[in-house]
Structure formats: C-alpha cells, structure tokens
C-alpha positions in Angstrom: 9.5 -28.4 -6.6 10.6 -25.9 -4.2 10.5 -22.5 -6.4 7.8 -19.8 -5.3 6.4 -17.4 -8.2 6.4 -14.1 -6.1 4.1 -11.4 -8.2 5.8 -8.0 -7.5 9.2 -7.0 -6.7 7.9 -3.4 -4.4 8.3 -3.5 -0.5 6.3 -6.9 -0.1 7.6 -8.9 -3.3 10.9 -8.2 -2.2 10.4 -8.9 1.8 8.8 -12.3 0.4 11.9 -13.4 -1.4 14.2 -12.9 1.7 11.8 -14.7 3.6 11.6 -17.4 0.9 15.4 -18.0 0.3 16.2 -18.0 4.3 13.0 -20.7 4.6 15.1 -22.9 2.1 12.5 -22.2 -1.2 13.4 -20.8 -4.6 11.6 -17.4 -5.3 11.0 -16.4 -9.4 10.0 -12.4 -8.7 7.7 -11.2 -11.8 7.4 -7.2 -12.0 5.3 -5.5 -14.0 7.8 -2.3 -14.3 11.1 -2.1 -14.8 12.0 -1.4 -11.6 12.7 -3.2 -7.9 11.1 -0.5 -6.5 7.8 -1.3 -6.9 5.2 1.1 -6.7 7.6 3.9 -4.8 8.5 6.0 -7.8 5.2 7.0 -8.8 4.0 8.3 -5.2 3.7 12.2 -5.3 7.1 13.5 -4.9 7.1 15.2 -1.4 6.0 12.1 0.0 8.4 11.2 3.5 7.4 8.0 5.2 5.0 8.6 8.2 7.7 6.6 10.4 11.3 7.1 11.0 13.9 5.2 9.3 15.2 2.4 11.9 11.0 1.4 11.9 12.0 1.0 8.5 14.5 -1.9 8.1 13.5 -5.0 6.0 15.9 -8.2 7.4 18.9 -8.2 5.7 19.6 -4.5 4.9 19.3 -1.8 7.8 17.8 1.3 6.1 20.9 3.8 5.4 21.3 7.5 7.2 20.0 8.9 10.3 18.0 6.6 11.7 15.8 9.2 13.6 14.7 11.0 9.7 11.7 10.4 8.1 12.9 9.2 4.8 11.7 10.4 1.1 9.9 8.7 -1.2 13.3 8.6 -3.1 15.1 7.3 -0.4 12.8 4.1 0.0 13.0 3.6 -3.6 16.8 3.6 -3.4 16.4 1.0 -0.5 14.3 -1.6 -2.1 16.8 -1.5 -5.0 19.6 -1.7 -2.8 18.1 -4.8 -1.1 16.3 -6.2 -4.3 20.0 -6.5 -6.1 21.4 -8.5 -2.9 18.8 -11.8 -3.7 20.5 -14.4 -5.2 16.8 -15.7 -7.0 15.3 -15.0 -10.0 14.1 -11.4 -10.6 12.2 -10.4 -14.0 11.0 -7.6 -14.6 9.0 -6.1 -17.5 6.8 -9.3 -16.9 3.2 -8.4 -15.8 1.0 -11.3 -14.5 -2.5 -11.3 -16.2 -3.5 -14.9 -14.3 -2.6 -17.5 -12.5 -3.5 -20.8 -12.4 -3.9 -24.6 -11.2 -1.4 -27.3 -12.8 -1.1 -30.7 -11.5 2.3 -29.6 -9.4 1.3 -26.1 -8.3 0.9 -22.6 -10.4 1.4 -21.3 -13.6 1.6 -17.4 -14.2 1.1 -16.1 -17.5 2.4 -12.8 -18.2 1.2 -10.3 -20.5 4.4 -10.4 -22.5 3.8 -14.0 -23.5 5.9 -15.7 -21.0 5.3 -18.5 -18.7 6.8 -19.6 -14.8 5.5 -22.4 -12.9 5.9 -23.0 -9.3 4.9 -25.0 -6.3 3.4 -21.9 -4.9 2.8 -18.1 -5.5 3.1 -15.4 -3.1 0.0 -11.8 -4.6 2.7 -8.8 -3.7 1.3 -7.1 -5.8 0.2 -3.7 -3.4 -2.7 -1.6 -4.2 -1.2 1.5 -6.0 -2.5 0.4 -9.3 -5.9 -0.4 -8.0 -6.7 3.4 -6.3 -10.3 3.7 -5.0 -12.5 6.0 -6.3 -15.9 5.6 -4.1 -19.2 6.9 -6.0 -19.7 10.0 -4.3 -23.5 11.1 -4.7 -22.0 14.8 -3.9 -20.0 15.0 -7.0 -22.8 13.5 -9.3 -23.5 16.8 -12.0 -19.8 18.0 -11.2 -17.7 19.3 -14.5 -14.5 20.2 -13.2 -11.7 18.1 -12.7 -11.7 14.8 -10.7 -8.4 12.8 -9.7 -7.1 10.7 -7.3 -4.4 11.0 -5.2 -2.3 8.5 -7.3 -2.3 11.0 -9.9 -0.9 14.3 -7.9 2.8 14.6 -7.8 3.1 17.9 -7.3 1.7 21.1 -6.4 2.8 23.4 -9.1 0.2 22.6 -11.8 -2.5 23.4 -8.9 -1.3 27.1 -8.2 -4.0 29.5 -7.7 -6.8 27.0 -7.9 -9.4 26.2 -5.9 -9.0 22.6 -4.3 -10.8 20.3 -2.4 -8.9 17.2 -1.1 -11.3 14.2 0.1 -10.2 11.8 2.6 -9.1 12.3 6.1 -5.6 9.8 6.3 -2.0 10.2 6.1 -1.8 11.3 2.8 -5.2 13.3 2.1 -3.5 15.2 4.7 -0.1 15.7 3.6 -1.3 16.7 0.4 -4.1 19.0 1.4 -1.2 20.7 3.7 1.1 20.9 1.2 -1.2 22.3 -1.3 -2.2 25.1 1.1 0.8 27.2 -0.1 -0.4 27.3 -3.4 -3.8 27.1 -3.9 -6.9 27.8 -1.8 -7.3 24.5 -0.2 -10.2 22.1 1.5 -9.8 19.2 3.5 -13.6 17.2 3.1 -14.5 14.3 4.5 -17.3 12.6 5.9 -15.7 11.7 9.8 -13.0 14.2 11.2 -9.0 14.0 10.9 -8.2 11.3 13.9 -4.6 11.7 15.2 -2.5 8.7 16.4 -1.1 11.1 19.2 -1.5 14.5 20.9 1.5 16.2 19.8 3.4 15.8 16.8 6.3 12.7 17.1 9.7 13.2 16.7 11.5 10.4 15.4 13.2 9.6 18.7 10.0 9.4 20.6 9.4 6.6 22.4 6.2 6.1 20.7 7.9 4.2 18.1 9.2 1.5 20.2 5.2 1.1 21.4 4.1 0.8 18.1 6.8 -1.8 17.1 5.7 -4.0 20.1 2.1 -3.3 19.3 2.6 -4.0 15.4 3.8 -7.9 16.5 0.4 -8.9 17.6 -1.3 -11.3 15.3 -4.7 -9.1 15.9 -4.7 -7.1 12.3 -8.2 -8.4 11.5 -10.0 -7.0 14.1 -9.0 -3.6 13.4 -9.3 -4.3 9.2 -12.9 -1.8 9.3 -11.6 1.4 11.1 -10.0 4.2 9.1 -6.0 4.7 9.9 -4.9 7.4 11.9 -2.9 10.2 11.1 1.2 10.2 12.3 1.5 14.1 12.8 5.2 14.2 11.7 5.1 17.1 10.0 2.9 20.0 11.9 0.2 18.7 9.7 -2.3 19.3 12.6 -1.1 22.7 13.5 -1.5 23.8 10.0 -5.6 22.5 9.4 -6.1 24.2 12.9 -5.0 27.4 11.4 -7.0 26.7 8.2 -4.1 25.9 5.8 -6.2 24.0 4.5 -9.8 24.4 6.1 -11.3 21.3 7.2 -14.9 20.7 6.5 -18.1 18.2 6.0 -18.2 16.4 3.1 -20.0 18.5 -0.1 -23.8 17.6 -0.7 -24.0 18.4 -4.7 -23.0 20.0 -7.5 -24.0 21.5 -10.3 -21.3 22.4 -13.0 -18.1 23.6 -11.6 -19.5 24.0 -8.3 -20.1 22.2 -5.2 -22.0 22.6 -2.4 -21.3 22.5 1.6 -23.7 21.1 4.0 -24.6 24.8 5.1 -26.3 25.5 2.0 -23.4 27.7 0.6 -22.1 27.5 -3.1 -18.6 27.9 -4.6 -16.7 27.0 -7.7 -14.3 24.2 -7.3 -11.3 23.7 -9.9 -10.1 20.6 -9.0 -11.4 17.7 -6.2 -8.7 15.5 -5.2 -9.4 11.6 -4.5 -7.2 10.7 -1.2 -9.6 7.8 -0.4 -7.2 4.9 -1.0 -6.6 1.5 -2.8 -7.9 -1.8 -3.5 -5.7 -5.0 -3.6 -4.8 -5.4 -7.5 -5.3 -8.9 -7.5 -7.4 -9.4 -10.8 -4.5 -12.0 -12.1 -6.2 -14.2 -9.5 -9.7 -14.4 -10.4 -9.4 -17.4 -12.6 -8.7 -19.2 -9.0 -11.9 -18.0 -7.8 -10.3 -16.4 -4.8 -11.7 -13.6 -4.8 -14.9 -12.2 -3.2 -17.6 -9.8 -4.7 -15.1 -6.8 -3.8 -11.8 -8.2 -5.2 -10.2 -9.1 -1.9 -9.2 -12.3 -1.2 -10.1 -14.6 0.9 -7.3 -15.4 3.7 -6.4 -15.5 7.2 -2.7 -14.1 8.2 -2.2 -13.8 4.7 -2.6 -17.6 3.9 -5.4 -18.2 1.2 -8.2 -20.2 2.6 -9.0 -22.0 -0.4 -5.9 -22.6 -2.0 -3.3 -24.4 -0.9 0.0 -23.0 -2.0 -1.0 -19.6 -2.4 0.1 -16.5 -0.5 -0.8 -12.9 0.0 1.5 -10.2 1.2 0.9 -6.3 2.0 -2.6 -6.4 2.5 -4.0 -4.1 4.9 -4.5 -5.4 8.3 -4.0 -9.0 7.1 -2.2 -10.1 10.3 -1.4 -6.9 12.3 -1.8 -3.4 12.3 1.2 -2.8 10.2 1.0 -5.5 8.0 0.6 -2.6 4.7 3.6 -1.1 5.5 7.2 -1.4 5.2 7.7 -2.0 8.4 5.3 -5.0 8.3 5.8 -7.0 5.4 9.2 -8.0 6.2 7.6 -9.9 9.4 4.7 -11.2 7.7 6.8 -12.6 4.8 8.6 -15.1 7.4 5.6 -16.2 8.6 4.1 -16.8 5.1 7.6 -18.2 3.9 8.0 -20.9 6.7 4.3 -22.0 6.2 4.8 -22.1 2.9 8.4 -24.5 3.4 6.5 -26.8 6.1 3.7 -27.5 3.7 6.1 -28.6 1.1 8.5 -30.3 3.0 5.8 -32.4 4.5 4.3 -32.9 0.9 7.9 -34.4 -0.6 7.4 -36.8 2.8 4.2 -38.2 2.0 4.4 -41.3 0.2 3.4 -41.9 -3.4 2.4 -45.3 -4.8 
C-alpha cells in the first residue's frame, strides 16, 4: 500500500499531499468542513498575515499579487483553495476523523459520518484552531461578565463602547487589542510584556525577511518550543500601545462580579475579557494510539511519531523549526515528513516475506 490518510485539508493537510504525491505515495485528505481552506475562514476578519506574501508560497503555487503585501485572511483562504484543486489525490471533505487506528497493514480512520479509509500511514494536519486554550486564570475566578477567546471575535462592531480587556501578549492579542482601540475602551493584560521581533516596524521588502527564511531552515524548532512568539510589528501595532490605544498592563488579580482588579489595588467594571492565549493541537482522534501525553500533544521528534511507525504530524508549533506553525513552514516540513514516510515503505515492500 502506498496511500497516506492526511487528516485536514488547511495550510498543512494540503502542504502534506504535495509533498506526498511528489515522494511517489497516494494521499486520501479527510476534512472536517466543507472547505480546502482549513481553518482560514473562521479567523477574525481583519486578520493579514504577520509576513509578506512571497514568505508565503507553498511548492507548486507561488502566492498571487504583490509580493511585498501582507495578505488577508481571505486572500490565504483563496490560496489554499486554489492550490488544494491542483492535487490529483483524493480530497473528502465533510468527513471528520473521530479515531484512528492500528490494522495489520497500517491505519484505519473512522469518521464521524460513518465512513471508513485505510492507509499505510497517516499524516495529524489537523492545526489547533478547534482546540483554543483557555488557561484557568485565578484572576477571573468570581468574574460575571463575558468571557471569550480569540477564536470567537471577528469583529469589532458588537464590542463598540465597551469596556475590554484582551489577555495575551502575541501577534494576535495584539492586533485585536489595536484594532479594538477604535471602538471600545481597550486593555492589553498579560502576565510578561509585549516582546517585538524588531525595533522598528518591517516593511515587506525589508531584508529581515530573507534572515528569517534562512533562520526558519534550521532543524533547531525544539529548543525554542517553551518561549512565547514574538510580535511582527507590521502594522504600527507598537506605536499604537505606546500611545495607549490600547493601554498595556499587568495581568488582573481578582474579581468580583463584573469587575476586575489591577495589581495596584484599583477596581473597574469590565464588559467583556478577551482570550488571545492560543491553541492546543486537536489531535483527540489519536488517543486510541496512545500517542498522546497528559497534555494532548504528541509525542514526536521533527514531526515523526516516536511510537508509531507510520504516523505523521504536521503544523505543530516548533516541531522542527521556528516556523514550522506557519504557512511558510509546513510546506518544508511536509517533504521531509513525505520522503521519510516513502523510504520506510519502500524499504518495507523490499523486505522479504516467507
């Protein structure tokens, strides 16, 4: 057998079937939605991509437009369509894995619809957007107004003339907070300051990005896995926190109703707090391989399960470099995983059977 069950068809489900059919094996994409554009239509909806376009290009398909722009979150999704419906392999969508397990000649995926794929091997592509993180916060304990994460904002209208408080210091706690600003009466809390990648904010032509790039090929991901991400200032998001638009401040210590309060002892009513503290890997479809430790994330190195041959993970943060999350990344990382996958197989079909 040389087909691959890839589970996901977003930014890393569809970088691991190019890498698959290049390396020779058969891909059989499962999506849960019923689109190819994974996770990217249900981001908020001023997202833009923290790195120009040409950092963007999966092989095969060079992202459209000036390459210099920081494209929007419907321009990505447009992308991933455009290069999901150039894969000559099996896509179905609709089809949500619920497990995955052992046969005697590889995996079989069982999907919540009732259907059934087998394959020699399975590539997790899964993401994290379904699987957002929402730490128990000791400051919120007693709190009664409303709580959500960021994979529930879209927009800021519904927040107009509110009192917010955003939690998290990355990329997008900060684009949100920002954006927010113009509508509401915005904070930006979190427990360690806002860390910037650089000093000023980076134009898309800025040599920076070709640093990066070269940076973002070293196999070193794990040993950066436990630091938080810094923030690409693309936007003038630094400029605007520095005037206060939003204020940026310690993390709240309690609250008691509606209100929270600050470390200095002061009180105020908060409408809404805002959840930007990221994701988990959504890999519960794999416990049933026991591959998965006390925190759901699995056990691997460079993406490669340790326990299982056969199996696969792509888009996991840090999992074999620094980009390895992001659309830039996976698209590298899927032709390593892809021709590891095709050597073990090929030197399985050589081994003799008596």
């Amino acid at each position: 057998m040389r087909s691959v069950i890839v589970v996901g068809a977003g930014q890393s489900g569809i970088a691991a079937a190019g890498a698959l059919l290049a390396s020779g094996l058969r891909p059989v994409v499962l999506e849960a939605g019923q689109d190819t554009a994974g996770s990217w239509p249900r981001y908020y909806d001023s997202l833009r991509l923290f790195t120009p376009a040409h950092f963007n290009t999966l092989p095969g398909l060079p992202f459209p437009g000036d390459p210099e722009r920081y494209p929007t979150r419907d321009e990505v999704a447009d992308y991933l369509r455009a290069r999901a419906a150039a894969l000559d392999c099996a896509m179905h969508t609709g089809q949500r894995v619920v497990t995955v397990t052992r046969t005697a000649g590889g995996y079989l995926a069982r999907t919540e619809q009732g259907a059934e794929f087998t394959g020699a091997a399975v590539v997790a592509a899964t993401g994290s957007f379904d699987s957002p993180h929402r730490p128990e916060l000791p400051g919120l304990a007693g709190y009664t107004g409303t709580v959500l994460h960021a994979a529930d904002y879209h927009r800021p209208a519904p927040f107009a003339g509110q009192r917010v408080v955003v939690v998290g210091s990355g990329n997008s706690a900060v684009q949100i907070a920002v954006e927010l600003a113009e509508h509401a009466r915005v904070s930006l809390a979190s427990r360690t300051p806002v860390r910037y990648a650089t000093s000023e904010p980076v134009p898309g032509g800025s040599r920076f990005w070709s640093v990066l790039a070269a940076a973002s090929r070293i196999p070193a991901g794990p040993l950066f896995g436990h630091g938080s991400v810094p923030v690409l200032d693309t936007g003038g998001y630094r400029a605007a926190i520095e005037a206060g638009r939003p204020d940026r401040r310690e993390l709240f210590t309690g609250a008691r109703d509606s209100s929270l309060r600050w470390p200095t002892g002061d009180a105020e009513h908060v409408d809404t707090v805002i959840l930007a503290t990221g994701y988990r890997p959504a890999l519960d479809y794999l416990r049933p391989l026991g591959v998965l430790d006390e925190t759901g994330l699995p056990e691997q190195r460079f993406g490669l399960s340790r326990t299982q041959r056969g199996l696969a993970y792509l888009g996991l943060e840090y999992q074999r470099t620094i980009l390895s999350a992001t659309l830039h990344g996976v698209g590298r990382d899927a032709g390593h995983i892809a021709r590891t996958l095709a050597a073990r197989m090929t030197r399985a079909a050589r081994r003799p059977r008596y």
